[in-house]
C-alpha positions as CSV (number, residue, x, y, z in Angstrom):
1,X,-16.5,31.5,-28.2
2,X,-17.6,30.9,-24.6
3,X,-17.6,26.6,-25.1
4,X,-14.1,27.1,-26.1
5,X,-12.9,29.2,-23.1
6,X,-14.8,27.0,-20.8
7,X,-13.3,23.4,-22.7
8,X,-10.0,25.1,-22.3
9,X,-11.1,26.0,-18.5
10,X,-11.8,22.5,-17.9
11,X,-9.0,20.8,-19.8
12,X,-6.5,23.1,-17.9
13,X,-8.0,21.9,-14.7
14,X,-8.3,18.5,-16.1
15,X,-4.6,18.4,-16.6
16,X,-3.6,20.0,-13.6
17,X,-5.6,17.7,-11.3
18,X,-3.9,15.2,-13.5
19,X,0.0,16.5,-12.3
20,X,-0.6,16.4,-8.9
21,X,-2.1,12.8,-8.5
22,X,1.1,11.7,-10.3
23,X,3.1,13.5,-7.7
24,X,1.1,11.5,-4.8
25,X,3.7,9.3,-3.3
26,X,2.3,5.5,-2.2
27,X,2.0,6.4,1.2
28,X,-0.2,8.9,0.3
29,X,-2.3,7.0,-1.9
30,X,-2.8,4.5,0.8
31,X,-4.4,7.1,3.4
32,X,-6.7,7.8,0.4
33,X,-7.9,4.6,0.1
34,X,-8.2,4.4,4.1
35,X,-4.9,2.8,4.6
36,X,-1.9,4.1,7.7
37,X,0.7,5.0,5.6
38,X,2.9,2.7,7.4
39,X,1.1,-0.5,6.1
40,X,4.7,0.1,3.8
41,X,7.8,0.0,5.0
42,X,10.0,3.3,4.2
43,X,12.0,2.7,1.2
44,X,9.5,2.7,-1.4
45,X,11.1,3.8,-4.5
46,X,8.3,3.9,-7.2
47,X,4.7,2.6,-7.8
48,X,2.0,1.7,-10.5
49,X,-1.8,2.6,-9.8
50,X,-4.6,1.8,-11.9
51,X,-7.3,3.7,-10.5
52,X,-10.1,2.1,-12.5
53,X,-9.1,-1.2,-11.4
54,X,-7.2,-0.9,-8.2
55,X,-4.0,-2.5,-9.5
56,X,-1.3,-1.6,-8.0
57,X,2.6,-2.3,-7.2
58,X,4.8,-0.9,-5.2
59,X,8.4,-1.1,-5.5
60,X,11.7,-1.2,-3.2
61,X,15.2,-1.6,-3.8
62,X,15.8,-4.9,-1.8
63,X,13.6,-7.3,0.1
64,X,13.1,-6.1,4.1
65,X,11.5,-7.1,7.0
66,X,10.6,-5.9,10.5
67,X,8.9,-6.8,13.8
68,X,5.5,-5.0,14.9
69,X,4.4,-6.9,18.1
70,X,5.5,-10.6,18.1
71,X,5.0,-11.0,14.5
72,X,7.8,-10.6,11.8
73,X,6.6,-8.5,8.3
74,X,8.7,-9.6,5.2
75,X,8.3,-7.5,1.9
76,X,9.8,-8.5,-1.5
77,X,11.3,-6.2,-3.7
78,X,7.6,-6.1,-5.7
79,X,4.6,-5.9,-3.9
80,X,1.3,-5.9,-5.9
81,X,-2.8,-6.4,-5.3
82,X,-5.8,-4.5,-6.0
83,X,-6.6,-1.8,-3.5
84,X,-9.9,-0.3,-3.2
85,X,-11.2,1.7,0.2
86,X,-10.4,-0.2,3.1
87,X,-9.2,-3.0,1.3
88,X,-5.9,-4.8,-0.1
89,X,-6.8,-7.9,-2.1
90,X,-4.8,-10.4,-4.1
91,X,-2.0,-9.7,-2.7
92,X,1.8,-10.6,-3.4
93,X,4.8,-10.1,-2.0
94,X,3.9,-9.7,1.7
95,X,4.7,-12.1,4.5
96,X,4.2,-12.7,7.9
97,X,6.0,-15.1,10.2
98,X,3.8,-17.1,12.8
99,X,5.9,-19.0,15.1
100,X,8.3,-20.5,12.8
101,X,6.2,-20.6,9.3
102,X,6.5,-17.4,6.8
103,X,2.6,-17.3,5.5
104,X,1.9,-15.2,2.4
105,X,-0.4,-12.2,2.9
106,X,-3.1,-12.3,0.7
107,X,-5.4,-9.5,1.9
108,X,-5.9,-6.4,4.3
109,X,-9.1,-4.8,5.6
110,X,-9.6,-2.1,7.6
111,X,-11.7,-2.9,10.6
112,X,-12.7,0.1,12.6
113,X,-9.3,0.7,14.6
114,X,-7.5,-2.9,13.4
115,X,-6.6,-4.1,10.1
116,X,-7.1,-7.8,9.4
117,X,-4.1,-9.1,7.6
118,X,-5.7,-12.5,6.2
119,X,-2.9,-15.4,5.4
120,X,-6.4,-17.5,3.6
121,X,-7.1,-20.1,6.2
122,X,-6.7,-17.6,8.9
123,X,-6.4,-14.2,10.2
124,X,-4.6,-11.9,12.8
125,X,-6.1,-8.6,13.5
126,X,-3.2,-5.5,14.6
127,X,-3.8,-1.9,15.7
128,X,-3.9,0.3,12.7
129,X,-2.0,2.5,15.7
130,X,0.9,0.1,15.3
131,X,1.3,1.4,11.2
132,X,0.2,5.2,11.9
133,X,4.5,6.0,10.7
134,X,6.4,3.4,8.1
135,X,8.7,1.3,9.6
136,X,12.0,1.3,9.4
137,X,13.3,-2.3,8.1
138,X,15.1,-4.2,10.7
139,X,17.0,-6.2,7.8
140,X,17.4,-5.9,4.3
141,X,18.4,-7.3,1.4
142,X,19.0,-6.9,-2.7
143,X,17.3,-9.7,-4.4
């Protein structure tokens, strides 16, 4: 009689531990992997996590962009990758402008106070201070 009240114990926690992560929104799955919350723009309507594998995607209702120091971010309506702590890999969906070339985003680490947003051939470090709130998107659009 005590195994049953203690599997019913644990399945009841079980379940309720199981609620609240589905309640998480993505910016706070992001500071749980080690991510600012503003790494996304505000607007995120909806996301997929696989927490075995780190697949993710994240979801807004347009395609937006904004400025954070002379650099122009661009997300698409569907952003995906695998996300493990500290780290944003195989990534789709972001771009950065450098001078007048959009690169695509393919990963993001966290390095101490910077995160390295890696384009493949290259890299450009940025404050992690500079995505400590999500930005508002300075243009938008439905695709």
């Amino acid at each position: 009689m005590a195994s049953i009240r203690i599997l019913s114990i644990l399945l009841s926690l079980s379940l309720t531990y199981a609620l609240t992560q589905d309640t998480l929104s993505a910016y706070e799955i992001l500071e749980q992997y080690g991510f600012p919350p503003g790494i996304l723009p505000k607007g995120i309507t909806g996301y997929t996590l696989n927490r075995e594998t780190g697949q993710f995607a994240a979801y807004l209702e347009g395609t937006c962009s904004f400025a954070i120091k002379s650099y122009t971010l661009k997300y698409k309506s569907t952003i995906t990758g695998v996300i493990s702590n500290g780290k944003l890999a195989m990534l789709k969906g972001v771009s950065i402008k450098v001078v007048l070339l959009w690169l695509n985003i393919v990963e993001v680490v966290v390095d101490g106070d910077d995160l390295e947003f890696s384009v493949g051939v290259t890299s450009a470090n940025l404050g992690v201070r500079n995505f400590r709130e999500s930005p508002q998107w300075s243009s938008f659009s439905l695709t």
